[in-house]
Backbone as a printed PyTorch tensor [residue, N CA C, xyz], in Angstrom:
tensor([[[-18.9890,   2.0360,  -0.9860],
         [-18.1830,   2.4460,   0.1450],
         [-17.0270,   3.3320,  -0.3110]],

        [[-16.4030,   3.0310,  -1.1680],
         [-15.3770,   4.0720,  -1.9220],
         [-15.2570,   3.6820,  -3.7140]],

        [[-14.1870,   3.2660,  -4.2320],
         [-13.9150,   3.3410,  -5.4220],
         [-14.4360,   2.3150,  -6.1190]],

        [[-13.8190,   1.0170,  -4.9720],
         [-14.5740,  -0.2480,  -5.7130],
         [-15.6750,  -0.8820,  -5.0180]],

        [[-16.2470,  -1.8180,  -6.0650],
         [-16.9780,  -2.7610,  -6.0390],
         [-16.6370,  -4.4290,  -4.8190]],

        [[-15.6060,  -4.9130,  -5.2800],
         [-15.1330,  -5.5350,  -4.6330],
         [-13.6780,  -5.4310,  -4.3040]],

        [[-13.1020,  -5.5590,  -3.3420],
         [-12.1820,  -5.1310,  -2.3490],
         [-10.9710,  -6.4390,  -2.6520]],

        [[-10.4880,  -6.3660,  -3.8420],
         [ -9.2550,  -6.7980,  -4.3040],
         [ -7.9350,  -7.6560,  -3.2840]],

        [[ -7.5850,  -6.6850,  -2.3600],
         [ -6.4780,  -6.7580,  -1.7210],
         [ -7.3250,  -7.8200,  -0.5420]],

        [[ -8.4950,  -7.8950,   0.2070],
         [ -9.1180,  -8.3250,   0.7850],
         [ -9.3060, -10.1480,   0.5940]],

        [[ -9.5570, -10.2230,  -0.3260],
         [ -9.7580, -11.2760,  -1.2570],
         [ -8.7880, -11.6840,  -0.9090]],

        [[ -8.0980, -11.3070,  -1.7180],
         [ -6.5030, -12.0950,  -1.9520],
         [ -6.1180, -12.1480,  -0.5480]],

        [[ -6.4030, -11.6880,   0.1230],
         [ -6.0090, -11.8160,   1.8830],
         [ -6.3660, -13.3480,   2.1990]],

        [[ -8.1210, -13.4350,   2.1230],
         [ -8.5890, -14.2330,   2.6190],
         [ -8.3440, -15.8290,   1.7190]],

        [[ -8.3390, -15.5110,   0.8170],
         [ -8.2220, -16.8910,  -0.1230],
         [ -6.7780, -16.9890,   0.2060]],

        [[ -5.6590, -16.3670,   0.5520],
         [ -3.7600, -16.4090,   0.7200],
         [ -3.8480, -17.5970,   2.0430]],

        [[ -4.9120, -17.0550,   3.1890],
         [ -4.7990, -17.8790,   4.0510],
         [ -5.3370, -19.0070,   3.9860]],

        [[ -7.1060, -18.8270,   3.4600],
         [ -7.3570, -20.0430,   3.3970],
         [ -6.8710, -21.2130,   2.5780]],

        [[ -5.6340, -21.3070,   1.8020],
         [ -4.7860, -22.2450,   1.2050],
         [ -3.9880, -23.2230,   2.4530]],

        [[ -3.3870, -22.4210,   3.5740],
         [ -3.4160, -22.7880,   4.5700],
         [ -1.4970, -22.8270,   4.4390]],

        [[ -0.6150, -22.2990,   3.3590],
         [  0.3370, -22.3770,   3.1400],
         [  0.9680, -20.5290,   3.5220]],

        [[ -0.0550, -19.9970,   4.1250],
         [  0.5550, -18.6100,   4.2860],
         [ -0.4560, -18.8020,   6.4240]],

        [[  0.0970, -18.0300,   6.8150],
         [ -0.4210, -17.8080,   8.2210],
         [ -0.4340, -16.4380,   8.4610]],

        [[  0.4680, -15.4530,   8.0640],
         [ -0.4140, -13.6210,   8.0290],
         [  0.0950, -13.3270,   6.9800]],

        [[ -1.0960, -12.3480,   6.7380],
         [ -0.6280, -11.5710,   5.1670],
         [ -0.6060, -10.3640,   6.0750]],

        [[  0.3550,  -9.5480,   4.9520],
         [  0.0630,  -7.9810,   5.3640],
         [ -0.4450,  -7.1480,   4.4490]],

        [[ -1.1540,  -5.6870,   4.4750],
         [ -1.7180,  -5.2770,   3.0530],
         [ -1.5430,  -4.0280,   3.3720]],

        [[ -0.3020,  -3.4860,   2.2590],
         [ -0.1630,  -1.7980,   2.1430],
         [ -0.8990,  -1.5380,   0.5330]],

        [[ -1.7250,  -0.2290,   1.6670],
         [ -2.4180,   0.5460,   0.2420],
         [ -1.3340,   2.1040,   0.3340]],

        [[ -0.8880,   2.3490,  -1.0170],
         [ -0.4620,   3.3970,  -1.2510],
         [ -1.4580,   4.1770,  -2.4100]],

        [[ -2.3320,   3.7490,  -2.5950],
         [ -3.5790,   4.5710,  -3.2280],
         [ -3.5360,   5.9090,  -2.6620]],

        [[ -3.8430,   7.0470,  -3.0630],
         [ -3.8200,   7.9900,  -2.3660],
         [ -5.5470,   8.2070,  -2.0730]],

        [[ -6.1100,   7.0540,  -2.1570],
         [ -7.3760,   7.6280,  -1.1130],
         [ -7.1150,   6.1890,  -0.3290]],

        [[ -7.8370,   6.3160,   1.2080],
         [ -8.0100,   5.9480,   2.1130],
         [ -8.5650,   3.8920,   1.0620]],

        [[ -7.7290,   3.1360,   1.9640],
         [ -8.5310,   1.7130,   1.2230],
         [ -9.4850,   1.5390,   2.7130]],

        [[-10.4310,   2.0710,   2.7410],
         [-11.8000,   1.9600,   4.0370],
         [-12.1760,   0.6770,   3.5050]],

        [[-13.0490,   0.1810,   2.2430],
         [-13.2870,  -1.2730,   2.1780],
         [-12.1600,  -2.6860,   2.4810]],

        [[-11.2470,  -2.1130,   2.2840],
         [-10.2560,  -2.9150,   2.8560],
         [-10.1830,  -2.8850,   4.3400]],

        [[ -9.8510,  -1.5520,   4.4720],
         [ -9.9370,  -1.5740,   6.2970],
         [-11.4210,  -2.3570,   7.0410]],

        [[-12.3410,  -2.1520,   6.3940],
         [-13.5570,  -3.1800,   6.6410],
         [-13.6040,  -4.2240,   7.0960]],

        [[-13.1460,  -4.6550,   6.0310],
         [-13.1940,  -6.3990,   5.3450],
         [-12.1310,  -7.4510,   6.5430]],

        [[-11.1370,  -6.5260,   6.8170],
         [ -9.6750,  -7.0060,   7.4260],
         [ -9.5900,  -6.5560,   8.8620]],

        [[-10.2330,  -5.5200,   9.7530],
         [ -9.9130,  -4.9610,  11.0750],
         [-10.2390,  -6.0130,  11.7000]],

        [[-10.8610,  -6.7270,  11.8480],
         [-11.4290,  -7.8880,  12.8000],
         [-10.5920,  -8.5090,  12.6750]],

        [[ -9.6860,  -9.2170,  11.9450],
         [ -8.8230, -10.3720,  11.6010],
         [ -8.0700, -10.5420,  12.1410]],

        [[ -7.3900, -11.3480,  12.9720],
         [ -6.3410, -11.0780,  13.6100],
         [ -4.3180, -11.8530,  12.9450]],

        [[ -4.6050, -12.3170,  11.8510],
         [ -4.0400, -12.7380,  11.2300],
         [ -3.3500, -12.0100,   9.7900]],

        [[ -3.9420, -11.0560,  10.0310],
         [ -3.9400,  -9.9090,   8.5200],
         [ -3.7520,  -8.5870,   9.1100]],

        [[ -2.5560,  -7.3550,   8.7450],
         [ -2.3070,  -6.8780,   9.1150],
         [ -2.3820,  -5.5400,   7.9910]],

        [[ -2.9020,  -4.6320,   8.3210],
         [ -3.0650,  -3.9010,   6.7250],
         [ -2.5800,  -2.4090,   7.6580]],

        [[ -2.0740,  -1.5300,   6.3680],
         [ -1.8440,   0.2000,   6.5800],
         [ -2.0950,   0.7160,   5.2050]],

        [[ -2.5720,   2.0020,   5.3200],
         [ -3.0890,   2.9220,   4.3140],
         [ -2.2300,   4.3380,   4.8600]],

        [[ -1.7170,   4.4270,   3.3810],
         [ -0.7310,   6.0290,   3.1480],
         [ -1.8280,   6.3060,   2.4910]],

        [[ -2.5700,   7.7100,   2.6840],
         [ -3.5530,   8.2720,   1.9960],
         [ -3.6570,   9.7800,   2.3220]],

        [[ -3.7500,  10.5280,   1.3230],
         [ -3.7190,  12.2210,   0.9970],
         [ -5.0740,  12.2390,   1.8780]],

        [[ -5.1830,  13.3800,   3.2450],
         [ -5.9160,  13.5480,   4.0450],
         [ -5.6590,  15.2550,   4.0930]],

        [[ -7.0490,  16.1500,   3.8800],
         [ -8.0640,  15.5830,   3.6520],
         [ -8.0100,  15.0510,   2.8280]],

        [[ -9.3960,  14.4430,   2.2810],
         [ -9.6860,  13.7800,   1.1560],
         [-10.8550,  12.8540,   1.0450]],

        [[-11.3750,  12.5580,  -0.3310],
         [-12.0860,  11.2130,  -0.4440],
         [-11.3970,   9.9040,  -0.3930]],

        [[-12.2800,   9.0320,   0.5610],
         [-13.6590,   8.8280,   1.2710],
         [-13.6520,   9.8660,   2.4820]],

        [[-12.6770,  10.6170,   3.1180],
         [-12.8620,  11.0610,   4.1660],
         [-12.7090,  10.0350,   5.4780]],

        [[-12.0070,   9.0970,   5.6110],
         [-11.9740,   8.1560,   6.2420],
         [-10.3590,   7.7010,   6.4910]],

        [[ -9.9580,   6.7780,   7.7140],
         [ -8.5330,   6.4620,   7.4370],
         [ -7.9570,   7.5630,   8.7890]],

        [[ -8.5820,   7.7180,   9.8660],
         [ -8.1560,   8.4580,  11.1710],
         [ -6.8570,   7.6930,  11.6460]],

        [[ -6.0210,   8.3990,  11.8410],
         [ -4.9080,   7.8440,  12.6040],
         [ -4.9030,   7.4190,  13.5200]],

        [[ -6.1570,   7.1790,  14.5930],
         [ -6.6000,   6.7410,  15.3840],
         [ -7.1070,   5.5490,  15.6560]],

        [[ -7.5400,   5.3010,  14.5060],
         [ -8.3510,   3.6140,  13.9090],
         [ -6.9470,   2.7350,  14.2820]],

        [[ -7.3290,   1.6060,  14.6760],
         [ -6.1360,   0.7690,  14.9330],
         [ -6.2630,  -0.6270,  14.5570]],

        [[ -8.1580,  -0.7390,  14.7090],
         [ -8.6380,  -2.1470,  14.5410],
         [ -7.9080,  -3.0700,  15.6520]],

        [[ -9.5910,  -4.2460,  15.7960],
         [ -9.6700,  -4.8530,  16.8080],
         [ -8.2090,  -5.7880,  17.7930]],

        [[ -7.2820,  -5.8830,  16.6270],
         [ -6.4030,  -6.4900,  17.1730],
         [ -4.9990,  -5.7380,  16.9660]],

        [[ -5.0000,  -4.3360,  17.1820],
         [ -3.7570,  -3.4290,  16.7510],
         [ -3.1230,  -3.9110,  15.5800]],

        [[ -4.1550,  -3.8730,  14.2920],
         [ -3.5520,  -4.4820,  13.0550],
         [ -3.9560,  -3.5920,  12.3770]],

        [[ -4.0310,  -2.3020,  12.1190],
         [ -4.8190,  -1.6260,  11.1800],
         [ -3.4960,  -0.2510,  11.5150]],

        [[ -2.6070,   0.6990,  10.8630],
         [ -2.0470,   1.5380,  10.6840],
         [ -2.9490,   2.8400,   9.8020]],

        [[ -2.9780,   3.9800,   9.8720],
         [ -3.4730,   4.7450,   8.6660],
         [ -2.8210,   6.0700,   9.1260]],

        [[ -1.9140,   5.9800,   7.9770],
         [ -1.2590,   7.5190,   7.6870],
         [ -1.8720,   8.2220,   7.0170]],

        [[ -2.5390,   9.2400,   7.4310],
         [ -2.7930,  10.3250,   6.5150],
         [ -1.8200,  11.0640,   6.1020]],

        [[ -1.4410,  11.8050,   5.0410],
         [ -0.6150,  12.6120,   4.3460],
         [ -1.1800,  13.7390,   3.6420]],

        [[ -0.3710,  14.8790,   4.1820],
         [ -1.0480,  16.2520,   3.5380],
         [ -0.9660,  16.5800,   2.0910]],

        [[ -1.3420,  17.2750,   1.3390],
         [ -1.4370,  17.4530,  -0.2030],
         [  0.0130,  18.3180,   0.1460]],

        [[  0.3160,  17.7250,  -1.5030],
         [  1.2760,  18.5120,  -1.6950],
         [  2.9240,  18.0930,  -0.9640]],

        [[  2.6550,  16.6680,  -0.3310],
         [  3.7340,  15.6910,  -0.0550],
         [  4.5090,  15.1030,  -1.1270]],

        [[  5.9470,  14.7840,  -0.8020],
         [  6.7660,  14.3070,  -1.8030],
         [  7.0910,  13.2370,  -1.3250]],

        [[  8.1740,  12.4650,  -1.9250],
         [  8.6140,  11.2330,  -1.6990],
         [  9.3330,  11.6370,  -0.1930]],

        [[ 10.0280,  12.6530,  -0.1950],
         [ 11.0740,  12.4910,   1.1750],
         [ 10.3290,  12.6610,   2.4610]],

        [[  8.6580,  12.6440,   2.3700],
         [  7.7120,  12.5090,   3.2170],
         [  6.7390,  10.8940,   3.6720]],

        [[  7.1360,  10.5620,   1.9230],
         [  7.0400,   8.7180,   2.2290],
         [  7.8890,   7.7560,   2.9730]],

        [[  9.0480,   8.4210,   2.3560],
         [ 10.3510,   7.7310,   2.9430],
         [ 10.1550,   7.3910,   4.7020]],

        [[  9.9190,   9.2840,   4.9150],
         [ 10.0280,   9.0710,   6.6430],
         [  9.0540,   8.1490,   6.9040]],

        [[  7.7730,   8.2120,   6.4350],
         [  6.4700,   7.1110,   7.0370],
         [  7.0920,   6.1250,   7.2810]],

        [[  7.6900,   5.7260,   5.9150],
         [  7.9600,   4.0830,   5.8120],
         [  9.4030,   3.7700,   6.7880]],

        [[ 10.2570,   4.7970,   6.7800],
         [ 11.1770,   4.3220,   7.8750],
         [ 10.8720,   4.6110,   9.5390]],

        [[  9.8290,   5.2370,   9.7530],
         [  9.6200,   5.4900,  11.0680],
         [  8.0700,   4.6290,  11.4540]],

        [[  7.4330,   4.1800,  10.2360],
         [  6.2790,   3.5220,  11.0450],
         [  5.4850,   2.4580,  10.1190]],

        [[  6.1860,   2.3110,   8.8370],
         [  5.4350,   1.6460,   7.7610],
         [  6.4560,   0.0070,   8.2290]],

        [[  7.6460,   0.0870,   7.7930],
         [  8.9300,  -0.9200,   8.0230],
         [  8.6580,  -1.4720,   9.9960]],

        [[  8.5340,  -0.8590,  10.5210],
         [  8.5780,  -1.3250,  11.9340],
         [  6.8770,  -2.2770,  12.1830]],

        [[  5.7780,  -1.2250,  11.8840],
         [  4.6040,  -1.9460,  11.8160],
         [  4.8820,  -3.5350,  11.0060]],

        [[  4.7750,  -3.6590,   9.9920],
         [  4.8410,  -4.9160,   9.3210],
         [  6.0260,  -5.5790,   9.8800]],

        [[  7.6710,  -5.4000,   9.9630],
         [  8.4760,  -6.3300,  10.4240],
         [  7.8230,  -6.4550,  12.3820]],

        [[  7.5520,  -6.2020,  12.9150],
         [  6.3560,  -6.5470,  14.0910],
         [  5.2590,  -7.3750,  13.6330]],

        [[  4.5220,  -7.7060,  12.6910],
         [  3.9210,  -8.4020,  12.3510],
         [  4.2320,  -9.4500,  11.8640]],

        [[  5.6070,  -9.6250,  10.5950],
         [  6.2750, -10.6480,  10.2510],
         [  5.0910, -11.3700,   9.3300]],

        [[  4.7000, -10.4980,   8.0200],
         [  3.8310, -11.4110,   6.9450],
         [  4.2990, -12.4860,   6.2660]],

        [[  3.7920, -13.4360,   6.1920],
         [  4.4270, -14.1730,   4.7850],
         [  4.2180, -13.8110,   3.5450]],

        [[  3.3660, -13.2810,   3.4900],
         [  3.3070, -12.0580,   2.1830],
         [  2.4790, -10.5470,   2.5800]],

        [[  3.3470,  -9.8940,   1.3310],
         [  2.7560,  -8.5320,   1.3690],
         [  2.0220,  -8.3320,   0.1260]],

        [[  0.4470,  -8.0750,   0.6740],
         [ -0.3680,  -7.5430,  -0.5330],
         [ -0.4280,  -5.8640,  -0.9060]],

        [[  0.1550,  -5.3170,  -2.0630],
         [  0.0210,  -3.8200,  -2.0970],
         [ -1.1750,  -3.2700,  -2.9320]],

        [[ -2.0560,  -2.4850,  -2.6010],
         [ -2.4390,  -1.8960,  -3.4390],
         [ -2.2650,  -0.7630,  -4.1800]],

        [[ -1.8820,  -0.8960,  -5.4150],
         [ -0.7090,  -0.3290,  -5.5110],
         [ -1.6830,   0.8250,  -6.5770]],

        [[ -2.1750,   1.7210,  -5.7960],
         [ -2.3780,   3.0570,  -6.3720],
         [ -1.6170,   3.9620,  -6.9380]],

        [[ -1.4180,   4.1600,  -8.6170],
         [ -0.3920,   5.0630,  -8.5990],
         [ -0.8360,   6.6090,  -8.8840]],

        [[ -2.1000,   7.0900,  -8.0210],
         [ -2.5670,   8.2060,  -8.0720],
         [ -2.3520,   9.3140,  -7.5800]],

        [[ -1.0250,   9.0060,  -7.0630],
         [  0.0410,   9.9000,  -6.1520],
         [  0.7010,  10.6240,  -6.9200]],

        [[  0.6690,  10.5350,  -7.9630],
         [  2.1630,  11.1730,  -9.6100],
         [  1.3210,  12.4160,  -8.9910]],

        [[  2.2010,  13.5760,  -9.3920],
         [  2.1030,  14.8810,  -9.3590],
         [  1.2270,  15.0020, -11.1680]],

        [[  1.4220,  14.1590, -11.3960],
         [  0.7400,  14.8010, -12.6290],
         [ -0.3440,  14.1580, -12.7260]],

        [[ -1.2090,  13.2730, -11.5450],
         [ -2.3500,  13.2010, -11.9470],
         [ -3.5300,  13.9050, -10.9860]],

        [[ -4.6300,  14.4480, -11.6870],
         [ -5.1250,  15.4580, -11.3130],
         [ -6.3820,  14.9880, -10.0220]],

        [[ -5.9590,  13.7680, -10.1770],
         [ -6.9450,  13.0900,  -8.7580],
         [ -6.5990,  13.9370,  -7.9950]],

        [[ -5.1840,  13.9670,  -7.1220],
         [ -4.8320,  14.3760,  -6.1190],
         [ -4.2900,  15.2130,  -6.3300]],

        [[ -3.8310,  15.6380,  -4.7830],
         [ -2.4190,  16.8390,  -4.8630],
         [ -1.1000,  16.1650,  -4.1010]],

        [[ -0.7520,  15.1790,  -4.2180],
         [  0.4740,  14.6120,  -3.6490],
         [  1.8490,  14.6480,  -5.2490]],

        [[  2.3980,  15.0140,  -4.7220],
         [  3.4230,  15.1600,  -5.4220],
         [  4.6080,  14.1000,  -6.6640]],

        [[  4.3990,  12.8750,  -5.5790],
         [  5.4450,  11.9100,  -6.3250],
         [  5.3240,  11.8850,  -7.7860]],

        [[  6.4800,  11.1840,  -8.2360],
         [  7.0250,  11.1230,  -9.6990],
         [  7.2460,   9.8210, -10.0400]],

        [[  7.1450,   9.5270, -11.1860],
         [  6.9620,   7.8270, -11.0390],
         [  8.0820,   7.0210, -10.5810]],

        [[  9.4140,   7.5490, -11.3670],
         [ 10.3680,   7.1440, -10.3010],
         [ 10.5020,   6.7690,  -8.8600]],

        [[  9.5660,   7.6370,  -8.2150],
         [  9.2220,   7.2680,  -7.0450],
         [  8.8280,   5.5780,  -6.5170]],

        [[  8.2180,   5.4100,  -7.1820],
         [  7.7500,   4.5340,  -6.6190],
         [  8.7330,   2.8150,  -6.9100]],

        [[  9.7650,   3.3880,  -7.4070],
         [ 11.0960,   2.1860,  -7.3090],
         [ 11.2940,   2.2040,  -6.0180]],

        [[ 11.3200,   3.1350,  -4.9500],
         [ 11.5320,   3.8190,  -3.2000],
         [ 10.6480,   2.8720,  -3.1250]],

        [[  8.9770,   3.0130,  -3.4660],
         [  8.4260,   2.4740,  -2.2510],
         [  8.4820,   1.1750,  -2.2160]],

        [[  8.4380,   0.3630,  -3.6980],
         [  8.8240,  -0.5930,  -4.2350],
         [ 10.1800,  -1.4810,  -3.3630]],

        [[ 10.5670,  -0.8270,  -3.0190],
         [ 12.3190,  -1.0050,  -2.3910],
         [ 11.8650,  -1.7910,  -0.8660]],

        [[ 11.2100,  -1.0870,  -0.1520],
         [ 10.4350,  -0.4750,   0.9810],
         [  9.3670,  -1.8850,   0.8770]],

        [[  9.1270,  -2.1580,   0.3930],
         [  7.7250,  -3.2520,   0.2650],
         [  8.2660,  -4.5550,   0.2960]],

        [[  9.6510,  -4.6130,  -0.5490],
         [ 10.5550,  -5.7070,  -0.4850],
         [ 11.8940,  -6.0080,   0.4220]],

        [[ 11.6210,  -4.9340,   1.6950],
         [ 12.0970,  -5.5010,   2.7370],
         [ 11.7920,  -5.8490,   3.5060]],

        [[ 10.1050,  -5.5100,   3.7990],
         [  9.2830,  -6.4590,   4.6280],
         [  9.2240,  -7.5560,   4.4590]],

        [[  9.1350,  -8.1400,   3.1500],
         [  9.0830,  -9.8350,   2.8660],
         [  9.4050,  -9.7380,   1.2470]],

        [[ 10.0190, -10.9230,   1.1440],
         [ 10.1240, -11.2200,  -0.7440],
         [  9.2440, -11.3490,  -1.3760]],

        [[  8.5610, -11.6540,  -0.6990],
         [  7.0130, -12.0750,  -1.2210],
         [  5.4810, -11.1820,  -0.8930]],

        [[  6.0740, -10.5220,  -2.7370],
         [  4.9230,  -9.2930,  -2.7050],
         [  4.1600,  -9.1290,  -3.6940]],

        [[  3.0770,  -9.3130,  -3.6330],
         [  1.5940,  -8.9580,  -4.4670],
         [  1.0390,  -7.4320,  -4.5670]],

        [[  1.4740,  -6.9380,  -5.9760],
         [  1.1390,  -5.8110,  -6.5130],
         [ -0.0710,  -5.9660,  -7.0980]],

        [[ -0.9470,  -5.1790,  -7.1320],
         [ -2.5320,  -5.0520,  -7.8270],
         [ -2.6040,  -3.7590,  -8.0290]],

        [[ -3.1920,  -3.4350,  -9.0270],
         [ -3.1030,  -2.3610,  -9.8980],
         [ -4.3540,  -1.3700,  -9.2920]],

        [[ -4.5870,  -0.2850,  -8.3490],
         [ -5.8340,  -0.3770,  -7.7680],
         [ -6.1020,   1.4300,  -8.8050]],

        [[ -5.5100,   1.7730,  -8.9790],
         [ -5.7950,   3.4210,  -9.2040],
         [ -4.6300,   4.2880,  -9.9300]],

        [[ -4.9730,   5.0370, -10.6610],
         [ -3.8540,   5.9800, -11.4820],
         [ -4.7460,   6.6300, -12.6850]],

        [[ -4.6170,   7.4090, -12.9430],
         [ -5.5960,   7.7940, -13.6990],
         [ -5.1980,   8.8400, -14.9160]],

        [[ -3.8670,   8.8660, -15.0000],
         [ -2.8410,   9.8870, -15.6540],
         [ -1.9210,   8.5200, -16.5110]],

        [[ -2.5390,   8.5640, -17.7140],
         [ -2.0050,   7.4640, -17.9100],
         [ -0.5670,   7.5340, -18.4830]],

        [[  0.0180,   8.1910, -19.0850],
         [  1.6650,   8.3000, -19.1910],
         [  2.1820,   8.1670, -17.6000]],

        [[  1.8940,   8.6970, -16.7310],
         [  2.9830,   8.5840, -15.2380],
         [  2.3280,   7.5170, -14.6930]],

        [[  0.9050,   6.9560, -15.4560],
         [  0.6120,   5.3810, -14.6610],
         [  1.5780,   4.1640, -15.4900]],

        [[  1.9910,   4.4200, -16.4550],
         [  2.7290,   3.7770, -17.4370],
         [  4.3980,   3.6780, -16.7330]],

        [[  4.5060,   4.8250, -16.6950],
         [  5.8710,   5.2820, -16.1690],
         [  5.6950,   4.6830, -14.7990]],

        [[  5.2880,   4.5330, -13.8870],
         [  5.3560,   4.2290, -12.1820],
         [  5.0220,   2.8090, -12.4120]],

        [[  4.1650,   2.2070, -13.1190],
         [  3.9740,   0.7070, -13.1790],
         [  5.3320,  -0.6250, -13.6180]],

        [[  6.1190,   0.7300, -14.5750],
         [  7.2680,  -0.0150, -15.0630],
         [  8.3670,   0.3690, -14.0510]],

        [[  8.4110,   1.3900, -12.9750],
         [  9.5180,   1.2990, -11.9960],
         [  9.0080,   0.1880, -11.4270]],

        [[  8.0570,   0.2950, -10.9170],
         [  7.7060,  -1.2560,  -9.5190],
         [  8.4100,  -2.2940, -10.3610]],

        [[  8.2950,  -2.6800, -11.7210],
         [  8.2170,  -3.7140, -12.1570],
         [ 10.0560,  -3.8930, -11.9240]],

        [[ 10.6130,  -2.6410, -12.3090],
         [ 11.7690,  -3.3270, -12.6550],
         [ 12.6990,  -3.0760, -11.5600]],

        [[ 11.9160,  -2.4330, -10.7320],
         [ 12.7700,  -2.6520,  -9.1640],
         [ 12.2290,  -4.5320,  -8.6940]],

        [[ 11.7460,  -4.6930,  -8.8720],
         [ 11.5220,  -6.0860,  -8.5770],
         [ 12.8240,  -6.7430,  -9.1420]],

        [[ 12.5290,  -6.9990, -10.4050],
         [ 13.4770,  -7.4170, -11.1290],
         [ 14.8070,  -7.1560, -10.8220]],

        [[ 15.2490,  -5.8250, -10.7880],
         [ 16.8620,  -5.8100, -10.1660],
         [ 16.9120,  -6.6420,  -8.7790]],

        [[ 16.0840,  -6.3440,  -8.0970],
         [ 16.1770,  -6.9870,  -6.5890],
         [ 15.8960,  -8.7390,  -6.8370]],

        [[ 15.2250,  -9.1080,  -7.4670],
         [ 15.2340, -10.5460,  -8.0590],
         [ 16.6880, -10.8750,  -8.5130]],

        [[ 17.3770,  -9.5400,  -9.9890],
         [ 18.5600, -10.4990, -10.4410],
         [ 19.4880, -10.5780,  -9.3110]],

        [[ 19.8790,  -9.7530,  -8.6500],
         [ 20.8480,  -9.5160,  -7.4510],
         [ 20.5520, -10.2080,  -6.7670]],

        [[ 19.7860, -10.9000,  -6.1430],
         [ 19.4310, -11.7880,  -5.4340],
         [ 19.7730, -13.4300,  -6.0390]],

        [[ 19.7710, -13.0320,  -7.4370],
         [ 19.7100, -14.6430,  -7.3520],
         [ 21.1180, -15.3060,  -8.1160]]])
C-alpha cells in the first residue's frame, strides 16, 4: 500500500486502547508521504483520531483534503514542495492544534518522518532539522503524552540531526516541567 509492511502507528493505536487505560489516541504523521495505511487501518474508528502533513503532489498519491473518515477523525494536509517550516507552523496553528485539542487524546502517536530535511533527496520540502524542535513543541501541547516512531528519513546526517532535536525538546519541556 505504501512504504510499509505493517502500519506501526496503527498498532500502537489499537493495542494503546485495548489496555483499556487510554480511551482516544491521536496519530500525527509528519512523514512527508501521505500515512494511507494508517489512514486505512484507523478511518472507521471512532476513538482514534489521526492527520497527515504530506508533500502533495507526491507518492502514494493519496491523502485528499477531502477525506475526513467515517467519524470526522481523519485531517490530511497536503503541502506543496518546496515548503518551509513557517508553512508548518501555520498548519499546526490554524488546523493541526485545534483538530486534536477537539478531540482531546490521551496520547499522541507521531510518525515521525524526518524526510522533510531539505537535504534529503526523497522530497522537495524544505525543513532543517532544527525544525523539527517546532513541531516537536506543537505535538507536546496537544498532550504530554507522546509516542515518537521513527517512520522515514533517509539523509542520514539531517536524520541524525532532527532525531536529536525531538529528543531534546522533549527533554527541556520534561526538565521545566518538572
Amino acid at each position: 500500500m505504501g512504504f510499509c509492511i505493517f502500519c506501526n502507528p496503527a498498532i500502537a493505536a489499537f493495542y494503546a486502547l485495548a489496555t483499556g487505560q487510554i480511551k482516544r489516541v491521536g496519530i500525527l504523521d509528519w512523514d512527508v508521504h501521505h500515512g494511507n495505511g494508517t489512514q486505512a487501518a484507523v478511518e472507521n474508528t471512532s476513538n482514534i483520531a489521526f492527520c497527515s502533513i504530506h508533500q502533495s503532489p507526491g507518492y502514494p498519491h493519496t491523502g485528499k483534503s477531502n477525506e475526513h473518515g467515517k467519524f470526522n477523525n481523519v485531517l490530511n494536509l497536503p503541502i506543496a514542495p518546496g515548503s518551509i517550516i513557517q508553512d508548518y507552523c501555520q498548519l499546526f496553528e490554524q488546523k493541526v492544534l485545534p483538530f486534536f485539542q477537539n478531540f482531546q487524546p490521551d496520547i499522541l502517536i507521531v510518525s515521525a518522518g524526518y524526510d522533510a530535511n531539505q537535504a534529503d533527496l526523497l522530497s522537495k520540502i524544505n525543513l532543517q532539522p532544527q525544525d523539527y524542535a517546532i513541531l516537536t513543541d506543537y505535538c507536546l501541547k496537544i498532550t504530554p503524552r507522546v509516542l515518537f516512531g521513527l517512520e522515514g528519513g533517509y539523509e542520514l546526517d539531517s536524520l541524525v540531526q532532527s532525531v536529536m532535536e525531538t529528543v531534546k525538546q522533549c527533554l527541556n519541556v520534561f526538565v521545566v516541567s518538572s
